[in-house]
N, C-alpha and C positions, 0 to 999 in steps of 0.2 A: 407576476413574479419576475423577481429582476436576473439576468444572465448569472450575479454571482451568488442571488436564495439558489436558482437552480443548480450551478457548481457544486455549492456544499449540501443541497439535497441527495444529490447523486452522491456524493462520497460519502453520507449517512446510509446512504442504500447500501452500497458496497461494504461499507465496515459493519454493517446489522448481519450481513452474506458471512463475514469472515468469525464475526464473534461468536455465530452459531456452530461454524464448524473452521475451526480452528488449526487443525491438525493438519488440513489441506495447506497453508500458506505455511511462511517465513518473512524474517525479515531480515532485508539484505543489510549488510555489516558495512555497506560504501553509501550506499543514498538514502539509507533508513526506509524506503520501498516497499510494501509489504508484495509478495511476488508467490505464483503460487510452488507448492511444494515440492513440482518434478522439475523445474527449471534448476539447471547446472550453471547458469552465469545468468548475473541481472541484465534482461532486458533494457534497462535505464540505463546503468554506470558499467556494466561489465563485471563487476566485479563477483567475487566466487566465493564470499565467505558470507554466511547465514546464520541468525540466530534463529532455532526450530521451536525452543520453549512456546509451548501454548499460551502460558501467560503474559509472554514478551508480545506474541503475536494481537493476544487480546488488547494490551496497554497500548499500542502501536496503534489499532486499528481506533481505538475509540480518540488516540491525540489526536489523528487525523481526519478522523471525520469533523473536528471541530472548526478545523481551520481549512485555509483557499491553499490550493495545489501553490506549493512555490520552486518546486526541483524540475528541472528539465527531462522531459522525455523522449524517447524513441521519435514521435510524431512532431517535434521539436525541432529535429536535426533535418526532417525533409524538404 
């Protein structure tokens, strides 16, 4: 398996995690992020405004598991 089957493996894992139980995430309204649902500012962009709808979270979570990480993250800037 190549470095980026196993990338988007794991982001299949993660969004199978978020699809099941929905309620727990958001998605952040700066980097499109899906972040979970007690965080007050995105980890990623900083930013503080959240879309909570479950269906927005589910839409989010399955566009992304399609595709290869392209936003910067927290572990980015170290």
């Amino acid at each position: 398996m190549t470095k980026e089957n196993t990338a988007l493996a794991d982001r299949a894992k993660r969004a199978r995690r978020i699809v099941r139980n929905p309620a727990l995430y958001m998605v952040c309204m700066g980097c499109d992020s899906i972040v979970a649902s007690k965080v007050n500012i995105c980890p990623n962009c900083h930013a503080y405004r959240f879309e909570i709808d479950v269906d927005a979270v589910v839409a989010q979570a399955k566009a992304l598991s399609t595709r290869e990480q392209n936003s910067v993250v927290a572990e980015d800037l170290t």
